[in-house]
ZATI-755656 format. One record per atom (N, C-alpha, C, O): residue in three letters; x negated, y, z. Coordinates in pm, whole numbers, padded with zeros to 5 digits, always signed. Layout:
ALAXYZ ...
END
This chain:
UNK-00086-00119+00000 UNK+00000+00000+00000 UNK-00089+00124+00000 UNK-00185+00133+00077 UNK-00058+00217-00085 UNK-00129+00314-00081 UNK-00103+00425+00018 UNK+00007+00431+00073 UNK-00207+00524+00048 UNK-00181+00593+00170 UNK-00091+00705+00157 UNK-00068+00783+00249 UNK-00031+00714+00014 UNK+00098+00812+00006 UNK+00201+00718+00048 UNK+00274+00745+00144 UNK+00211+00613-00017 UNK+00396+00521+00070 UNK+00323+00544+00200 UNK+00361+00651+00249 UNK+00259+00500+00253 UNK+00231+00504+00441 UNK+00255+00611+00502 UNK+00310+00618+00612 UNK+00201+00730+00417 UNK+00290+00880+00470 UNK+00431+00891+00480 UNK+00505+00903+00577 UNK+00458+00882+00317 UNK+00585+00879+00313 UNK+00660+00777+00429 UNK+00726+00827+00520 UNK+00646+00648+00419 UNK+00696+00539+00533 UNK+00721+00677+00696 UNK+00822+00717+00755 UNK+00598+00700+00708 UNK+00608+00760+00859 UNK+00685+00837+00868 UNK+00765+00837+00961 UNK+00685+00927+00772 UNK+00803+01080+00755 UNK+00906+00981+00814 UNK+00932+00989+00934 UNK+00979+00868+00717 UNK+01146+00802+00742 UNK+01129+00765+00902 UNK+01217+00760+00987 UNK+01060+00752+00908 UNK+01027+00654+01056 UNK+01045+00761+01179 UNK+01106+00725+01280 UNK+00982+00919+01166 UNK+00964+00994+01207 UNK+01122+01085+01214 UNK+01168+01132+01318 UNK+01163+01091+01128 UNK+01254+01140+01075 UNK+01398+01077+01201 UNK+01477+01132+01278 UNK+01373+00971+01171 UNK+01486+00828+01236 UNK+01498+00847+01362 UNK+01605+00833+01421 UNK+01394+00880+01416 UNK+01330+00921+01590 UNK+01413+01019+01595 UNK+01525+01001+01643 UNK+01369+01161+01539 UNK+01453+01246+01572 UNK+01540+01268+01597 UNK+01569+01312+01708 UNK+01633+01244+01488 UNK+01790+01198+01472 UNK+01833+01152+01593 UNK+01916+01220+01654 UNK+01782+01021+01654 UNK+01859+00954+01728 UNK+01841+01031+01856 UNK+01938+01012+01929 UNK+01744+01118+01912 UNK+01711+01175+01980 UNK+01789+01256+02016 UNK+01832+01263+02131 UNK+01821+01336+01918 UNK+01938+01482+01928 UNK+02081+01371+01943 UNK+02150+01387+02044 UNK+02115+01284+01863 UNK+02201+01239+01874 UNK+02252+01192+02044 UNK+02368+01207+02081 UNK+02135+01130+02143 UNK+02151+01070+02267 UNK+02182+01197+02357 UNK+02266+01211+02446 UNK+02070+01301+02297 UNK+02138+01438+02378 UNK+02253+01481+02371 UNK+02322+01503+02471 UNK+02289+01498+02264 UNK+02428+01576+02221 UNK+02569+01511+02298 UNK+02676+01564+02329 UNK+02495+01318+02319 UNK+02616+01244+02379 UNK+02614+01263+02572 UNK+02703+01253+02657 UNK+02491+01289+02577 UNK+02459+01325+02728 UNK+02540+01456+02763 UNK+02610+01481+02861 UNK+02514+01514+02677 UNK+02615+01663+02710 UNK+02744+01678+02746 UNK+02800+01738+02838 UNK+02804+01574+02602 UNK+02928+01567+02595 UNK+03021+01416+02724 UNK+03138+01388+02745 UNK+02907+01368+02768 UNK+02953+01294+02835 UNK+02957+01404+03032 UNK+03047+01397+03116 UNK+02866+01462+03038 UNK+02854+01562+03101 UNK+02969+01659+03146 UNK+03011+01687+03258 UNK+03006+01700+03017 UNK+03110+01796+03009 UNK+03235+01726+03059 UNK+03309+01782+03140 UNK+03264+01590+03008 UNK+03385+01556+03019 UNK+03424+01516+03136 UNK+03545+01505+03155 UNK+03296+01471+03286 UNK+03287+01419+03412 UNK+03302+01576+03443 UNK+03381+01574+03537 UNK+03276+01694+03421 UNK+03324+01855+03507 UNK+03461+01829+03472 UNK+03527+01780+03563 UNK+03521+01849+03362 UNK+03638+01868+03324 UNK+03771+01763+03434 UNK+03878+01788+03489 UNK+03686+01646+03418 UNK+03794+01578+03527 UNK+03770+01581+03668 UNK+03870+01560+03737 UNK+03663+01601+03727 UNK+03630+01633+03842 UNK+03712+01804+03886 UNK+03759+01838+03994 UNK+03703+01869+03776 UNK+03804+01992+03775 UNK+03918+01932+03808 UNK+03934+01943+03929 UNK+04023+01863+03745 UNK+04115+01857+03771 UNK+04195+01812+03875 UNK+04293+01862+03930 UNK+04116+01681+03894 UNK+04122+01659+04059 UNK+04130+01759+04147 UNK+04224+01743+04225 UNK+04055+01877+04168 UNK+04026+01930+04271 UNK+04133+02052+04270 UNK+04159+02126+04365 UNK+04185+02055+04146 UNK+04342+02170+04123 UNK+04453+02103+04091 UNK+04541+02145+04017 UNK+04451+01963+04167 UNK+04561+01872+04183 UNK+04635+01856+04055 UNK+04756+01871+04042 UNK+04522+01813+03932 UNK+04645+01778+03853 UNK+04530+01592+03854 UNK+04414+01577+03891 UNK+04606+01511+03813 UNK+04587+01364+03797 UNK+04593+01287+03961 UNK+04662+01339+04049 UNK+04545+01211+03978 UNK+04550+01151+04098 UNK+04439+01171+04213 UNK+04317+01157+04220 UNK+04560+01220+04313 UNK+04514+01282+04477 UNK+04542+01216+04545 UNK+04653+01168+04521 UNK+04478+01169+04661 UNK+04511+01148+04788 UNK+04546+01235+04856 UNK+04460+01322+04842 UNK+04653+01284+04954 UNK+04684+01378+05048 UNK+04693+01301+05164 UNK+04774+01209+05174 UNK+04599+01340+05270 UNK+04641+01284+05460 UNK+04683+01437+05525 UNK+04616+01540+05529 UNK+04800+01412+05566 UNK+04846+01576+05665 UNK+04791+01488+05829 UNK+04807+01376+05878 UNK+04735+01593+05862 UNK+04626+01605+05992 UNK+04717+01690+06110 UNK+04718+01813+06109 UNK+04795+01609+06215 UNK+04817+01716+06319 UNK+04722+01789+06352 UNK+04604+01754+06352 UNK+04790+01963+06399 UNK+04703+02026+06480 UNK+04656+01972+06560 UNK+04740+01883+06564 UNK+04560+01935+06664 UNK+04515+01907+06820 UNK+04472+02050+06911 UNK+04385+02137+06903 UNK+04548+02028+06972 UNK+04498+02153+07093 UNK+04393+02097+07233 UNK+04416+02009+07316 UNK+04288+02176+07220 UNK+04210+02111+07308 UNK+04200+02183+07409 UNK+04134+02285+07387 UNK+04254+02169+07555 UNK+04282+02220+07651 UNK+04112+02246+07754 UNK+04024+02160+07756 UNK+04105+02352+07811 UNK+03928+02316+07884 UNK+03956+02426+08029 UNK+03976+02546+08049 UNK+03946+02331+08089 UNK+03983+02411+08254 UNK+03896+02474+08325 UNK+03915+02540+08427 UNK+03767+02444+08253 UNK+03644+02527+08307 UNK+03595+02617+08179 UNK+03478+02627+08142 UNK+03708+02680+08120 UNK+03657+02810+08019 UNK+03803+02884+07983 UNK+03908+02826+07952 UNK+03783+03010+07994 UNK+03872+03079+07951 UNK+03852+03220+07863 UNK+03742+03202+07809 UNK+03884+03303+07836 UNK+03859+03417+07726 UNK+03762+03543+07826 UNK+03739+03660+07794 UNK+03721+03475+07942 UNK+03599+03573+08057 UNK+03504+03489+08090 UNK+03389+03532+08095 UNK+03526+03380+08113 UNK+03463+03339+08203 UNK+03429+03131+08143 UNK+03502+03063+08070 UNK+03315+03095+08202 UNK+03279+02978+08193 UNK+03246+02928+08293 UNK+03208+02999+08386 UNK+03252+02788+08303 UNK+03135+02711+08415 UNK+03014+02723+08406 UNK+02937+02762+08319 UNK+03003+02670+08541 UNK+02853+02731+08527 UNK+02747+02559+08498 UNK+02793+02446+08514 UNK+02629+02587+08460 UNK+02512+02447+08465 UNK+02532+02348+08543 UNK+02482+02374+08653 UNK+02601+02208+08540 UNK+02550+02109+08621 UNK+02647+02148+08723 UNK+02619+02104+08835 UNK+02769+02228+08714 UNK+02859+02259+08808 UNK+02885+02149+08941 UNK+02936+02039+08919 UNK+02855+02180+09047 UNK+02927+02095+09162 UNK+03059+02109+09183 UNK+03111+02205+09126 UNK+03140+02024+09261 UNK+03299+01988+09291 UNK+03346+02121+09305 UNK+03399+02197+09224 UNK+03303+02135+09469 UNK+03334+02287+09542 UNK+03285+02427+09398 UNK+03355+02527+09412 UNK+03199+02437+09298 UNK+03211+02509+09214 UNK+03331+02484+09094 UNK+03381+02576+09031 UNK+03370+02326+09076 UNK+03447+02363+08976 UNK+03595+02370+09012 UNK+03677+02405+08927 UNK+03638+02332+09163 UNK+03729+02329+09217 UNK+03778+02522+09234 UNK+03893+02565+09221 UNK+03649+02610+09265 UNK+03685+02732+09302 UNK+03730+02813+09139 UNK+03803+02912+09127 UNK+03659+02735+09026 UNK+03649+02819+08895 UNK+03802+02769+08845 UNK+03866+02822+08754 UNK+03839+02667+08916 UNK+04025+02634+08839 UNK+04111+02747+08891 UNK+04218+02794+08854 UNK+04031+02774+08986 UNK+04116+02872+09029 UNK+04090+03025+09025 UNK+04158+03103+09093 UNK+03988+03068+08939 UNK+03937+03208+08875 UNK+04045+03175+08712 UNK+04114+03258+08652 UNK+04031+03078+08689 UNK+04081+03037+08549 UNK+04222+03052+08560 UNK+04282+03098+08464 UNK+04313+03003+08711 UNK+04486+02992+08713 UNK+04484+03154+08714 UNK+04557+03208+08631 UNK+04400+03245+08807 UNK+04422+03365+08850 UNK+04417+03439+08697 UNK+04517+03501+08660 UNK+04331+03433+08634 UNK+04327+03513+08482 UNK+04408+03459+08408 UNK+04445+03527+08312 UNK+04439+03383+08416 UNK+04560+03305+08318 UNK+04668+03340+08338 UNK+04738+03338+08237 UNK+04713+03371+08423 UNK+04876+03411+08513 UNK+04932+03454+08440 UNK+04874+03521+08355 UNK+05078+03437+08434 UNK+05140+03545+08358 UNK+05133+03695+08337 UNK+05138+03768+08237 UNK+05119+03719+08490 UNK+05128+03849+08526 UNK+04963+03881+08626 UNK+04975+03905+08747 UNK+04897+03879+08598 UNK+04687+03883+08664 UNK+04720+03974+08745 UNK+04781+04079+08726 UNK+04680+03929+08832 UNK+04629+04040+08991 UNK+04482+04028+09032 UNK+04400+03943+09066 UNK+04499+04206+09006 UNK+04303+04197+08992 UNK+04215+04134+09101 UNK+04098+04096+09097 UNK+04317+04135+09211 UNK+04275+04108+09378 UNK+04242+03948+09348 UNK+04131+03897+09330 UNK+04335+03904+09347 UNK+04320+03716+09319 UNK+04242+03695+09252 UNK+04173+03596+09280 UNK+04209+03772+09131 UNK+04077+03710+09022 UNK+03985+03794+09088 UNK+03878+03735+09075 UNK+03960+03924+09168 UNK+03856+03922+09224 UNK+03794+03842+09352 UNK+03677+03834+09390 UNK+03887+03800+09392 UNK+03834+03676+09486 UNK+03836+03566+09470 UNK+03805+03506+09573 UNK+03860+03496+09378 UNK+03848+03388+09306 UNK+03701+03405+09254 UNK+03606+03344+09302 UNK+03695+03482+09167 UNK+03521+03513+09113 UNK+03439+03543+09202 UNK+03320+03539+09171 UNK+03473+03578+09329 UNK+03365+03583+09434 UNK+03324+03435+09470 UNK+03206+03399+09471 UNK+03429+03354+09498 UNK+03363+03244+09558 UNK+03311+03166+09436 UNK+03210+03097+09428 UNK+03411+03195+09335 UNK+03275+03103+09168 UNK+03193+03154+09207 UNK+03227+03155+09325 UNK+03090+03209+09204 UNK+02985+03305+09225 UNK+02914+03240+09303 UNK+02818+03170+09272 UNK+02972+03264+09446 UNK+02885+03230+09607 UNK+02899+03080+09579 UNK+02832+03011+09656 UNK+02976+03011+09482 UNK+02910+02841+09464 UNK+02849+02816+09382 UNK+02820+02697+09371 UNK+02802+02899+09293 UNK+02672+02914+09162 UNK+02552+02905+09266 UNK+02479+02816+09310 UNK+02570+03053+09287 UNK+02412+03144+09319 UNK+02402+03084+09460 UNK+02287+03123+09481 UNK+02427+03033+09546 UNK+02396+02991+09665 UNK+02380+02854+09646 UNK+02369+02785+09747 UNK+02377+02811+09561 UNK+02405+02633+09587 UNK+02290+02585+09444 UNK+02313+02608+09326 UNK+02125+02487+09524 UNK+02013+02479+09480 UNK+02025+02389+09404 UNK+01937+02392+09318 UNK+02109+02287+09390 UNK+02092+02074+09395 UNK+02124+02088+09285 UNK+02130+01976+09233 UNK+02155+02184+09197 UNK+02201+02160+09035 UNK+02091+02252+08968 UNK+02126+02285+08855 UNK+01973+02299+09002 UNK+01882+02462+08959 UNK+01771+02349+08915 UNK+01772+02231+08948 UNK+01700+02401+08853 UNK+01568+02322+08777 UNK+01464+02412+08795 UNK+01364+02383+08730 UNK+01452+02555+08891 UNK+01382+02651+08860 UNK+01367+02779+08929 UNK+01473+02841+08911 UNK+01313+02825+08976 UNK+01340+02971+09050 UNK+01436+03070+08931 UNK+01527+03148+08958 UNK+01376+03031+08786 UNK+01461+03100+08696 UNK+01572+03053+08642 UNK+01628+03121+08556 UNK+01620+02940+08676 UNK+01736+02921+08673 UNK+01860+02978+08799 UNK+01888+02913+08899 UNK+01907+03081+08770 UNK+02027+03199+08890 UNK+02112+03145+08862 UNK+02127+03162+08741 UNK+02222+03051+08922 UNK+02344+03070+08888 UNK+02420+03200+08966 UNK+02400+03256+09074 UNK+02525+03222+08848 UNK+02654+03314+08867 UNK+02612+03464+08811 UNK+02650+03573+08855 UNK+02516+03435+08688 UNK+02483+03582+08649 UNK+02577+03617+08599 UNK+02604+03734+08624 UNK+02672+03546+08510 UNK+02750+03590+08412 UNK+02876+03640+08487 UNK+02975+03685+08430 UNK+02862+03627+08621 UNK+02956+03705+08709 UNK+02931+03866+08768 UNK+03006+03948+08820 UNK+02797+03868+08734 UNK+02734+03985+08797 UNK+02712+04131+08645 UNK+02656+04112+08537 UNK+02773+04251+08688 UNK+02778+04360+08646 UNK+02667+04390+08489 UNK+02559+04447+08509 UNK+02692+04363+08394 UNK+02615+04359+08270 UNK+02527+04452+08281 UNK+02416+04400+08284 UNK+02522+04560+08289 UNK+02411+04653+08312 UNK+02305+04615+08441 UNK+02189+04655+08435 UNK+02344+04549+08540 UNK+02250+04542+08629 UNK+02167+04391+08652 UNK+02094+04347+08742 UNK+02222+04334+08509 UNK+02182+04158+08557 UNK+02063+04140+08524 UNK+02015+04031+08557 UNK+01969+04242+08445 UNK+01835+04194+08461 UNK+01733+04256+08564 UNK+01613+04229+08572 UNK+01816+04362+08657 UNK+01789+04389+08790 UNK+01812+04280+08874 UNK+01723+04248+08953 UNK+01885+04236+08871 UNK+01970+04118+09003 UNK+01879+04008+08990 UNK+01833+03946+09086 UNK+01855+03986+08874 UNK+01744+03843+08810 UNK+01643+03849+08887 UNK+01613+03772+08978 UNK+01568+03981+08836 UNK+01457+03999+08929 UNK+01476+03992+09084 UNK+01410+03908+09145 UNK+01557+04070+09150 UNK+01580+04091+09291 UNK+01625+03955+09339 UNK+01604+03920+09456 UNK+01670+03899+09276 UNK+01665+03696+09286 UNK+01550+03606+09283 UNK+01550+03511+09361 UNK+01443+03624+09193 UNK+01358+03554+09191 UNK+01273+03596+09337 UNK+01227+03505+09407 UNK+01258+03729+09374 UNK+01191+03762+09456 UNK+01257+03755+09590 UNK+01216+03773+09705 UNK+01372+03723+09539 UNK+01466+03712+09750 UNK+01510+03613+09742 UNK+01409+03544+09756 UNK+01609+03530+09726 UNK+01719+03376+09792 UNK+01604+03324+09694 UNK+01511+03281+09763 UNK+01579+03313+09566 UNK+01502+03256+09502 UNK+01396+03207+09526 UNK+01386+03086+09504 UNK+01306+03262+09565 UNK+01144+03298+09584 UNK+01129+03170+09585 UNK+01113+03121+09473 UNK+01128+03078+09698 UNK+01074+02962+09766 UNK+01190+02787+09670 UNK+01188+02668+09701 UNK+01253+02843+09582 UNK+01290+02715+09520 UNK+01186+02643+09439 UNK+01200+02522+09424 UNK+01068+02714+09378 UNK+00978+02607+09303 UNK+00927+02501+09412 UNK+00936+02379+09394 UNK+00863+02572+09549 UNK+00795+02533+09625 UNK+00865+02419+09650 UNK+00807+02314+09623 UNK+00982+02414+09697 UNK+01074+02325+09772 UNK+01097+02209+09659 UNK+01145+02101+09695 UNK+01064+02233+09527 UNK+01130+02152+09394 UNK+01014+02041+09397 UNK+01016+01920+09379 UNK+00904+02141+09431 UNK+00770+02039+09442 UNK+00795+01929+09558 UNK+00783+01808+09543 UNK+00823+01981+09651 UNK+00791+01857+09743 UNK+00921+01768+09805 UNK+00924+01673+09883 UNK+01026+01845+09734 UNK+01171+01748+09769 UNK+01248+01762+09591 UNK+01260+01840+09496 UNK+01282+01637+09635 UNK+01406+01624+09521 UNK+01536+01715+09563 UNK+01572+01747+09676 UNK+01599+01747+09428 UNK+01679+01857+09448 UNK+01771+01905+09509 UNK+01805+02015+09553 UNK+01844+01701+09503 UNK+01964+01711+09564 UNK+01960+01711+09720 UNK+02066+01721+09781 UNK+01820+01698+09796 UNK+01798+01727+09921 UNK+01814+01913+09945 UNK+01827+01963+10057 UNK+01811+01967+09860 UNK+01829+02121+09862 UNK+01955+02206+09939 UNK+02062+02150+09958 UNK+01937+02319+09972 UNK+02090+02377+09985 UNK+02219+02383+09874 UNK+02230+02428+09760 UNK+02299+02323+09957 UNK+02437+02344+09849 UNK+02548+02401+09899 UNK+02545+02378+10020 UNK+02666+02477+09866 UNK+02746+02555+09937 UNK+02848+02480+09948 UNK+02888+02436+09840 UNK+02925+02438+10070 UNK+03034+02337+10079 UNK+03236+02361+10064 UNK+03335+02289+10050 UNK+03199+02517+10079 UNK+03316+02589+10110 UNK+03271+02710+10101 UNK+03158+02744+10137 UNK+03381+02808+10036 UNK+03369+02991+10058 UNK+03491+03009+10108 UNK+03575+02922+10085 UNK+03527+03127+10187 UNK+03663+03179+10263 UNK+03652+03315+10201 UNK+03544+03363+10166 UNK+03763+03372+10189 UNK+03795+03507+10184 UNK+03891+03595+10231 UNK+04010+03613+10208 UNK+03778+03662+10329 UNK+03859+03710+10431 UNK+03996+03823+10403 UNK+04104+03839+10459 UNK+03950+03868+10327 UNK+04004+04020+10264 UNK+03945+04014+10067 UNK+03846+03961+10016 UNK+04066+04099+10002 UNK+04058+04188+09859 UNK+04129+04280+09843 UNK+04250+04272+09864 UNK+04059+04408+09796 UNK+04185+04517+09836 UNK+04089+04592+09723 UNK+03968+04604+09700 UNK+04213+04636+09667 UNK+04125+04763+09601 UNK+04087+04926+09642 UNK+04175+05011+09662 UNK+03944+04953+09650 UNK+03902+05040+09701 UNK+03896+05164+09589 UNK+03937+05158+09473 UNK+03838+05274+09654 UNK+03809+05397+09590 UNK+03700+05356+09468 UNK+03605+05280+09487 UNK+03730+05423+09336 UNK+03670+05359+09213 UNK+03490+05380+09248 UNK+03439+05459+09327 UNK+03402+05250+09131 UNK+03294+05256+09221 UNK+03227+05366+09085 UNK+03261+05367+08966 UNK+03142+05436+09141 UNK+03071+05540+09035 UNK+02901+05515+09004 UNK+02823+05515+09099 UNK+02869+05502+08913 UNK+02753+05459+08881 UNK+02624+05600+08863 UNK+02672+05713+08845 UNK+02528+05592+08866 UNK+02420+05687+08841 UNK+02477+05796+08710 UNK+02497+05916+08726 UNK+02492+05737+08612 UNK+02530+05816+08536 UNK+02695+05905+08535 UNK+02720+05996+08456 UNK+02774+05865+08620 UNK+02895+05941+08625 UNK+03013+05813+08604 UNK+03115+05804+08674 UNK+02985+05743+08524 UNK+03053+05598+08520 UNK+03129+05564+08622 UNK+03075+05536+08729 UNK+03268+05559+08607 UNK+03355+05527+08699 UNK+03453+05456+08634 UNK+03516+05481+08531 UNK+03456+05343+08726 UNK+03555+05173+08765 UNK+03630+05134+08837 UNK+03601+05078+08943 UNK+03722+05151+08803 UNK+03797+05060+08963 UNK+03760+04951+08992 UNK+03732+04857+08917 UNK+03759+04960+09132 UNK+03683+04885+09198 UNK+03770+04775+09353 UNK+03833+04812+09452 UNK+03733+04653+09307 UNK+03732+04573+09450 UNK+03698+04531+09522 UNK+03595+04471+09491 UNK+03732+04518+09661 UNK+03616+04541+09757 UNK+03659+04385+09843 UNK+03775+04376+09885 UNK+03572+04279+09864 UNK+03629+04103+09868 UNK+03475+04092+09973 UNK+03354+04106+09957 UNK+03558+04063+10070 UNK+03464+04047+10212 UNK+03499+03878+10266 UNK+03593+03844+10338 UNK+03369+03770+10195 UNK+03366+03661+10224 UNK+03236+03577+10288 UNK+03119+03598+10322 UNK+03285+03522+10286 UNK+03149+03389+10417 UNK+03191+03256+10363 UNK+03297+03219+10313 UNK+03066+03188+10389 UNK+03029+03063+10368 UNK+02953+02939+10393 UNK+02918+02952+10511 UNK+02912+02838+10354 UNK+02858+02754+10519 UNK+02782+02629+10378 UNK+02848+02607+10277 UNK+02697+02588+10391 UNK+02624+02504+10350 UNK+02621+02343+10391 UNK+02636+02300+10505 UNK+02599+02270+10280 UNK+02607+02099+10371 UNK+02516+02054+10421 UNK+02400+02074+10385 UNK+02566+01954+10554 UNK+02475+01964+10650 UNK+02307+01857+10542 UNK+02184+01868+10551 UNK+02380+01787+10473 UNK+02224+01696+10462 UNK+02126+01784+10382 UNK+02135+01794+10260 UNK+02056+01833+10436 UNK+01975+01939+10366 UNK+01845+01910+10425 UNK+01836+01881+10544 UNK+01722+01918+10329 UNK+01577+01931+10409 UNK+01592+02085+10465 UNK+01539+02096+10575 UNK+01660+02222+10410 UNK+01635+02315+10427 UNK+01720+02352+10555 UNK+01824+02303+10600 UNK+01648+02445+10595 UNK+01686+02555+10718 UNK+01799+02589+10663 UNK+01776+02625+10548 UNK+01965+02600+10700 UNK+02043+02670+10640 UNK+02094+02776+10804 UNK+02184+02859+10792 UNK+02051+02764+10888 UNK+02092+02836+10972 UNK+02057+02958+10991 UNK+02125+03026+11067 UNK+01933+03018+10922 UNK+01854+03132+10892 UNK+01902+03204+10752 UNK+01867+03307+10696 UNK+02018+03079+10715 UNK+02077+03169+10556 UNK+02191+03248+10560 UNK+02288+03245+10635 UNK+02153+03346+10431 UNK+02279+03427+10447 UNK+02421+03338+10386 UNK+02442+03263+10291 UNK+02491+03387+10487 UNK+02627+03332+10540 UNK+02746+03429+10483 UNK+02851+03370+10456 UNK+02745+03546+10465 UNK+02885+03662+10448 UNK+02802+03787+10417 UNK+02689+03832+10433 UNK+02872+03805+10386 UNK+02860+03954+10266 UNK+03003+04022+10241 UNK+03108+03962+10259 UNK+02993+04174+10190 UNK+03083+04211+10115 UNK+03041+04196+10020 UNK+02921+04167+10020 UNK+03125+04208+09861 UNK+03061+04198+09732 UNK+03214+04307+09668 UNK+03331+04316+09705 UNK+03132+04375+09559 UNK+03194+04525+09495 UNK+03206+04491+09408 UNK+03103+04487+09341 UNK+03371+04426+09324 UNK+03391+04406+09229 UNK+03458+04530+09134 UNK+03537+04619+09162 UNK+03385+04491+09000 UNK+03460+04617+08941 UNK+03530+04598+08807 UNK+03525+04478+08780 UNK+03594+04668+08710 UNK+03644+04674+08603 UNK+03623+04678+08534 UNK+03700+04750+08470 UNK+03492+04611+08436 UNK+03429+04650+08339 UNK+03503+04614+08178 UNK+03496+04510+08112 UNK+03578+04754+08147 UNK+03674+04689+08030 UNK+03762+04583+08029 UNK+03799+04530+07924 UNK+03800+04546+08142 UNK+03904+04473+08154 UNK+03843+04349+08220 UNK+03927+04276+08273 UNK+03738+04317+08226 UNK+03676+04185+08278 UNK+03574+04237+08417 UNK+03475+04310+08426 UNK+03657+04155+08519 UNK+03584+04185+08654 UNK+03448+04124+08659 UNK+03417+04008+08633 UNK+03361+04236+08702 UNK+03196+04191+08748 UNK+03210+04243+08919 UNK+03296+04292+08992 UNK+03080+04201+08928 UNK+03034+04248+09096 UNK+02934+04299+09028 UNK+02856+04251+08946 UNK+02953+04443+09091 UNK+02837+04582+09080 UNK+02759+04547+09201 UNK+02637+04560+09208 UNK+02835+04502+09296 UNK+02697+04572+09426 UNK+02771+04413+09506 UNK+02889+04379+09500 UNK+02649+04335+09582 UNK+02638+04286+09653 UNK+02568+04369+09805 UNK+02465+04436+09797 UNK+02650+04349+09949 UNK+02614+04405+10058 UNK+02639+04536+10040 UNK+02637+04580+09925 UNK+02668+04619+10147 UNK+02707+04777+10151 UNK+02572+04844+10087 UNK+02572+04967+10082 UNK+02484+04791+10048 UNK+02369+04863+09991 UNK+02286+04779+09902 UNK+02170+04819+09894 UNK+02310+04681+09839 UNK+02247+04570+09785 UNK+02268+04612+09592 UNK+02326+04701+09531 UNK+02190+04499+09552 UNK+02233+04516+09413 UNK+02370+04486+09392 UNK+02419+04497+09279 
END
């Protein structure tokens, strides 16, 4: 064979390739196109759908409401006092007095009670305490009731720690509005309570503070404590 048919030969040969080439594409495309087109239609309900109708579920949570949450690792006596910050804000009709003493003792069973804390920096009951002053209080915590929880973490297990067993409240009344440095004025409630620790404790609880007043206030509609003690944070 001479080396013109062998050219020629390759051209047909070459030629044949091509063809079929564009041809496999052109069917890739069109096979392409036609899997959108029905995948379209499905999804604008025309050809065959499955439909499942899904009841609503309402999920009910007794330790959260539209203020307020539980707190970390909550104990009994804490979540027993927060059902009842939660009935008080929930009410039909809210009385600032009841949810301010209700949030006092959530509070005094956070921040007083060690056996659930991992940390000197772990505070419970900040999210109860006055937004402007909680990274004051943080501090004035680590350095006062706080101070001595790493120490104690070191050489006892936790749940040997102080825990709060009960809060009382003696009195809630609303007082003269409370006024802040800048002119800022709140109405304010004034919730004078005490409290008592369980006895199995490695710690001294007889040297602890026991009662306080605490200065609840109005911040936009959601009660904080501005001031712990007649002069405290």
């Amino acid at each position: 064979m001479s080396t013109r048919e062998i050219r020629k030969r390759n051209r047909k040969i070459n030629n044949a390739l091509v063809i079929a080439l564009i041809a496999t594409f052109l069917l890739t495309i069109i096979a392409f196109a036609v899997n959108i087109v029905r995948i379209s239609k499905k999804e604008t309900g025309e050809g065959e759908t499955i439909e499942t109708e899904v009841e609503p579920v309402e999920v009910g949570n007794e330790y959260s409401n539209d203020y307020y949450s539980i707190g970390y690792n909550a104990t009994e006596v804490n979540k027993e006092y927060f059902r009842q910050l939660d009935e008080a804000v929930e009410a039909e009709t809210p009385v600032k007095t009841d949810i301010a003493s209700a949030l006092v003792k959530s509070f005094v069973a956070e921040y007083y009670t060690w056996t659930n804390k991992d940390g000197n920096y772990d505070i419970g009951g900040m999210q109860y305490i006055y937004t402007d002053r909680r990274a004051d209080f943080e501090k004035y915590s680590r350095y006062g009731f706080y101070a001595d929880m790493d120490l104690y973490l070191k050489q006892y297990d936790r749940s040997e720690l102080c825990q709060v067993k009960w809060v009382s409240v003696a009195s809630a009344e609303q007082t003269d509005p409370f006024v802040l440095a800048d002119g800022t004025s709140m109405d304010c409630y004034v919730v004078q309570a005490s409290w008592d620790y369980e006895e199995n404790t490695v710690m001294d609880t007889s040297a602890m503070q026991k009662a306080t007043v605490f200065y609840v206030v109005d911040h936009d509609g959601r009660l904080e404590i501005a001031q712990i003690g007649e002069t405290g944070v």
